[in-house]
C-alpha positions as CSV (number, residue, x, y, z in Angstrom):
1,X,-13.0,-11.2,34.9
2,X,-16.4,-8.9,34.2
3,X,-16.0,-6.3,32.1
4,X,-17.7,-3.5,33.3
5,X,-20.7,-2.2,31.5
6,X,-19.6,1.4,29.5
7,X,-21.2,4.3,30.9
8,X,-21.7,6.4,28.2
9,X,-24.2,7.1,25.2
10,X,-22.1,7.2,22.1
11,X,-23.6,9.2,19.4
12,X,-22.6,10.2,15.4
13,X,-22.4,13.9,15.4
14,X,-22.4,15.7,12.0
15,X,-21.5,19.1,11.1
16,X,-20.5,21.1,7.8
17,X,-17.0,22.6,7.1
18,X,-16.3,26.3,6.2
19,X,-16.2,24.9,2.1
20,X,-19.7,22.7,2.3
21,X,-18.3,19.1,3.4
22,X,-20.3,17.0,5.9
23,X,-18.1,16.2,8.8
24,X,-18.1,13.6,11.6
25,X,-17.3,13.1,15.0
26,X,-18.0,11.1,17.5
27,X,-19.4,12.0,20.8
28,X,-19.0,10.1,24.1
29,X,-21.5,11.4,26.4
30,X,-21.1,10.4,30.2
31,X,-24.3,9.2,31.9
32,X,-23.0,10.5,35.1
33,X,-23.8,13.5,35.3
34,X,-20.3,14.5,37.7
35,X,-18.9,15.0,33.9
36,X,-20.0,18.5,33.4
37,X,-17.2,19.6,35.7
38,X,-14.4,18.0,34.1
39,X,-13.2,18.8,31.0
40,X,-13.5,17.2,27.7
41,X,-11.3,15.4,25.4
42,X,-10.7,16.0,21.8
43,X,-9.6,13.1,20.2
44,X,-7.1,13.9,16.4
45,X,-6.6,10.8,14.5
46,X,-3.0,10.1,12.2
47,X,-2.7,10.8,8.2
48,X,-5.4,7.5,7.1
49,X,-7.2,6.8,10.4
50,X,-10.7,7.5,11.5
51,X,-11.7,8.1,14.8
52,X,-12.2,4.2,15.5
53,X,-8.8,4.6,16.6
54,X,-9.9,6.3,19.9
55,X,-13.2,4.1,20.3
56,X,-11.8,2.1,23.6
57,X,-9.9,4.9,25.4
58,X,-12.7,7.4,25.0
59,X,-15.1,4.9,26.8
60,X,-12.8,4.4,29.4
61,X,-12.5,7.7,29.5
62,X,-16.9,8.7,29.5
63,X,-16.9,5.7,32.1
64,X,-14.5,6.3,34.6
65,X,-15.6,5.5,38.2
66,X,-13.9,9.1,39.5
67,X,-13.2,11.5,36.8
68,X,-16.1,10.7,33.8
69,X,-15.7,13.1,30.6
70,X,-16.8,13.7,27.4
71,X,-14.7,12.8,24.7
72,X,-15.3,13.9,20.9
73,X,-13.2,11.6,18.9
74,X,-13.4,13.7,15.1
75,X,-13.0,12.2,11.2
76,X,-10.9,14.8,9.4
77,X,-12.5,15.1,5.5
78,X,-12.0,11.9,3.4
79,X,-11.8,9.6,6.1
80,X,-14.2,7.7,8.4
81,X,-18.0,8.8,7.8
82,X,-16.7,12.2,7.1
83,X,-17.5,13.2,3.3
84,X,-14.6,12.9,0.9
85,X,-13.3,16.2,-0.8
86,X,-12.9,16.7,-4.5
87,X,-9.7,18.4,-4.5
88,X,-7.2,16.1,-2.9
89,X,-4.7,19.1,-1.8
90,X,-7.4,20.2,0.6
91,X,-5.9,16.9,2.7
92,X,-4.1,19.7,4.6
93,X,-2.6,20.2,8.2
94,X,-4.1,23.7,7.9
95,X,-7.5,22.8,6.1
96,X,-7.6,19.8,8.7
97,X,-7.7,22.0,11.6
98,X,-9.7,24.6,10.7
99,X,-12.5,22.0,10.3
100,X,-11.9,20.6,13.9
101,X,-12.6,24.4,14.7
102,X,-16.1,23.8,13.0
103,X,-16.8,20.8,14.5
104,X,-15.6,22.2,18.4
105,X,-18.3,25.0,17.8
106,X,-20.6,22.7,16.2
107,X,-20.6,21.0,19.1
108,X,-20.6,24.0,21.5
109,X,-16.8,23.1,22.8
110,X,-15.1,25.7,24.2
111,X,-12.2,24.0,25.5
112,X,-10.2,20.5,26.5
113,X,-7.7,18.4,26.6
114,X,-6.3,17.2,23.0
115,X,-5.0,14.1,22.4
116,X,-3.3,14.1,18.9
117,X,-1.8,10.7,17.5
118,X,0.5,11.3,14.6
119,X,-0.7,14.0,12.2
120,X,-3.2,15.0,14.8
121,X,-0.1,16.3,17.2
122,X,0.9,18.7,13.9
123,X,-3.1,19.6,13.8
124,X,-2.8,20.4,17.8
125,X,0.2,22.6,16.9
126,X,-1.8,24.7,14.3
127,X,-4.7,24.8,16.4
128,X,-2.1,26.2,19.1
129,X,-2.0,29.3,16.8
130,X,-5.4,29.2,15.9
131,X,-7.2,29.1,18.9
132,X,-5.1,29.0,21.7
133,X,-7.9,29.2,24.3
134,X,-9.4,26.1,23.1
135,X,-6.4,23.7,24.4
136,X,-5.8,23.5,28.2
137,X,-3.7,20.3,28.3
138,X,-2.4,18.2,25.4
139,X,-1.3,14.5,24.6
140,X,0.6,14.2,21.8
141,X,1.1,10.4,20.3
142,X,4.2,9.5,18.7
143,X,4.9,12.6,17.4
144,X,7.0,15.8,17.8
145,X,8.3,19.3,16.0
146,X,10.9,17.0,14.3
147,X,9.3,13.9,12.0
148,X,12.1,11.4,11.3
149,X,12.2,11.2,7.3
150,X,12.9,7.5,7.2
151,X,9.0,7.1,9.0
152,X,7.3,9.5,6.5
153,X,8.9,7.7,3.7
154,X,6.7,4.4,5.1
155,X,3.5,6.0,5.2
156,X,4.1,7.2,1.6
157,X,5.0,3.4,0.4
158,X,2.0,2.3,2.9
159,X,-0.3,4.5,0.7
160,X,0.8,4.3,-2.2
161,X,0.8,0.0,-2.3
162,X,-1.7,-0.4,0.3
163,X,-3.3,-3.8,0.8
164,X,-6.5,-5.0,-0.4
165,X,-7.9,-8.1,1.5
166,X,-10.6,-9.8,0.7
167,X,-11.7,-11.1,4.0
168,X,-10.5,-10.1,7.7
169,X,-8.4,-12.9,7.9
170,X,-6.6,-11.5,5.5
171,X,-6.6,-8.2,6.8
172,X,-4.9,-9.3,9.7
173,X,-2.0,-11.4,8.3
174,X,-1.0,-8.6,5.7
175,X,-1.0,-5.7,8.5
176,X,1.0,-8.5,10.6
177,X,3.2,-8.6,7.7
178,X,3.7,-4.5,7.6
179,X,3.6,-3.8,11.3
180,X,4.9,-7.2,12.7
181,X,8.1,-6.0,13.4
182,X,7.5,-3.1,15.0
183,X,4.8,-4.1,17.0
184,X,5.7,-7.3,18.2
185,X,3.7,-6.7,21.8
186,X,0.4,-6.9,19.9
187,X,-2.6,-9.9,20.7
188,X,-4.7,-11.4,18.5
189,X,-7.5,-9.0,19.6
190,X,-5.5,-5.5,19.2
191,X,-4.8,-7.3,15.5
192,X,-8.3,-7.4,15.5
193,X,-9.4,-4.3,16.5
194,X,-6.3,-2.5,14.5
195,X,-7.8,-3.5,11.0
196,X,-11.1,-3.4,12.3
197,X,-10.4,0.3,12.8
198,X,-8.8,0.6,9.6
199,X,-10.7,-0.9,7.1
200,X,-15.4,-1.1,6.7
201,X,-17.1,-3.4,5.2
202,X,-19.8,-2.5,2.9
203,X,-21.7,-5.1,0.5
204,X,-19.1,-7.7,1.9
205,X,-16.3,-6.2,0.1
206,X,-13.6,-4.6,2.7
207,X,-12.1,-1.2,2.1
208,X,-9.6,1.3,3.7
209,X,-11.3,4.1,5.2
210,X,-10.1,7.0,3.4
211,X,-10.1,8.6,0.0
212,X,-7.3,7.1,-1.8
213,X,-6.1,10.1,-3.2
214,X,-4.5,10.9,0.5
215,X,-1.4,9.2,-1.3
216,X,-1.4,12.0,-3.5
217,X,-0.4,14.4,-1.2
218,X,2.6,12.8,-0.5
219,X,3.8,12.0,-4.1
220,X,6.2,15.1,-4.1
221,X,8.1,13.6,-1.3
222,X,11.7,12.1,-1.7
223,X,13.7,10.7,1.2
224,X,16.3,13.2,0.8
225,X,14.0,16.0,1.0
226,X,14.7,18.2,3.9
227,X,11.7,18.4,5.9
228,X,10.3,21.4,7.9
229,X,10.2,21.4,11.7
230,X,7.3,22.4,13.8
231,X,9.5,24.3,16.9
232,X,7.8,27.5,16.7
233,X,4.6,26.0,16.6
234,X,6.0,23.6,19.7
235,X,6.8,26.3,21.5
236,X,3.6,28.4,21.6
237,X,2.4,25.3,23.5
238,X,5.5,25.3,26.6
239,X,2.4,27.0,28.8
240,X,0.1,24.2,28.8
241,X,0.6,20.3,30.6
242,X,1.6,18.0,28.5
243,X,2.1,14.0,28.1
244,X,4.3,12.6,25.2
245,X,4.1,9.3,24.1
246,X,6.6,7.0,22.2
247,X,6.8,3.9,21.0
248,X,10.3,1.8,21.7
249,X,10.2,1.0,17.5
250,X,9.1,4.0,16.5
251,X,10.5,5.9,13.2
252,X,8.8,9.4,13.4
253,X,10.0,10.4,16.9
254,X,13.0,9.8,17.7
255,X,15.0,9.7,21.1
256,X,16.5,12.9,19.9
257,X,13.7,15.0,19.5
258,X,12.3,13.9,22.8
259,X,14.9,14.7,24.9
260,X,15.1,17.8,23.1
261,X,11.1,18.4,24.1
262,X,11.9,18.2,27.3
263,X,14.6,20.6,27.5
264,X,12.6,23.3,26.7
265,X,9.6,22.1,27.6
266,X,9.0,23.2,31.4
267,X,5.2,21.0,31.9
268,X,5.9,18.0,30.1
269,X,6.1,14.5,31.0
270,X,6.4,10.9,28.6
271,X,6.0,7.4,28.2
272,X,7.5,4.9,26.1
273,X,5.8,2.0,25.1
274,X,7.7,-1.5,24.6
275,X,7.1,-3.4,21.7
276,X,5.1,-0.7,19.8
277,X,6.5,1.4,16.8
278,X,4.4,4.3,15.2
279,X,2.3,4.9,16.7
280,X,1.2,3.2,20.0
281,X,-2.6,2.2,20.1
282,X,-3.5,4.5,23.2
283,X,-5.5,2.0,25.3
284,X,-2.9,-0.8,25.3
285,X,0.1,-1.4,27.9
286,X,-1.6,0.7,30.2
287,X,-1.6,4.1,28.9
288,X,-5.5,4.2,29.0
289,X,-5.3,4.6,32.8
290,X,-2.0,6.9,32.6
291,X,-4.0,9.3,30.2
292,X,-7.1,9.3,32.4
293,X,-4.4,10.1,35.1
294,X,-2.9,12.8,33.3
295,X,-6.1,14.6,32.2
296,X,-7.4,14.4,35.6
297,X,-4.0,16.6,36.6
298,X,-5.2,19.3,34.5
């Protein structure tokens, strides 16, 4: 099977936060021109991704035969090409979306259709306050007003001991090895294209890419810490379409909090994804077509 050519120009945008950082995004430019009436995407990345995370779906997404749109997939500071910041406790939910703020006027954005994975969902929340006319639908990944504790404690050990392979071989077998059991629907090529997201290579020497001292941020954090919720915030987005996706394995969304979503939540609709954990890679088991199904509803 051919697969189509993408039908999009991708280009590296850069732009400067409120406190002097150079920021990055990148943005998927349709070549049809039909674009221009839909509306964009605005892709929010988890705690130590980059916007690589987002590179398949969003040229799905630029190319599609009947609803092409731009998508703007961003690097929040310190990770991807976006410039590190000297003061680690600026690695901030609040911070964080203030700069997507920059980089959606930047970029002469005045509104979309947000797709937050993780962290990105509690960015979309804040932004829901912030600047409430910029979201018209939103897709949150794997994550809700209520983060199982259990999950967070992971992505602190995950930090905090993270590998460091020497070759992409290795990179694959040790995020096997973490993610393996939780993500036991994964092929050799979304291995691939999972560290290939996560790590660059520069000089021949592989890297994460993120400033390391994102692991400070959670160093305060104990497992019996209770941890805020995000209802209020939730709540001031029950106006606006909405798709939530869940992995079947995953331990920062539970079943609970779902079905509590949905409750209250009068526009909202999910999909859970079988043999994924936290947090589903968004152009797998189908839910690249479901979310170019869903953003053409809104």
């Amino acid at each position: 099977m051919t697969t189509p050519a993408v039908q999009c120009h991708i280009e590296s945008r850069f732009y400067t936060s409120r406190d002097g950082l150079r920021l990055h995004a990148r943005d998927y430019v349709p070549l049809d021109a039909a674009h221009e009436h839909n509306l964009p995407v605005i892709c929010l990345h988890g705690l130590s991704r980059n916007a690589r995370d987002f590179d398949i779906l969003a040229k799905h997404l630029a190319s599609h035969h009947r609803t092409p749109r731009r998508v703007i997939a961003f690097d929040y500071r310190g990770r991807g090409q976006s410039q590190y910041d000297k003061k680690w406790s600026n690695y901030n939910v609040l911070t964080e979306a203030e700069d997507v703020v920059s980089g959606l006027n930047a970029l002469g954005i005045e509104h979309g259709i947000f797709i937050g994975t993780s962290r990105g969902g509690l960015i979309t929340f804040v932004l829901a306050g912030m600047k409430p006319t910029a979201l018209k639908g939103v897709i949150l990944n794997d994550i809700g007003p209520v983060i199982d504790g259990a999950g967070l404690m992971q992505i602190r050990s995950y930090l905090q001991h993270a590998p460091r392979p020497k070759t992409w071989g290795e990179a694959i077998e040790a995020q096997k090895k973490i993610m393996g059991k939780s993500f036991p629907a994964l092929t050799d090529d979304d291995w691939r294209f999972e560290v290939e997201s996560r790590y660059s290579q520069k000089d021949g020497i592989l890297s994460a890419d993120y400033d390391p001292r994102l692991a400070d941020t959670m160093k305060g954090l104990n497992a019996g810490d209770r941890l805020p919720t995000a209802w209020p915030q939730f709540m001031g987005l029950r106006h606006l379409p909405m798709l939530v996706i869940r992995g079947e394995n995953s331990n920062i969304l539970s079943k609970q909090t779902l079905d509590e979503m949905t409750d209250v939540h009068p526009a909202i609709s999910h999909i859970g994804v079988e043999g994924q954990g936290h947090a589903p890679m968004v152009h797998t088991a189908g839910l690249d077509d479901a979310i170019a199904q869903f953003c053409a509803s809104v």
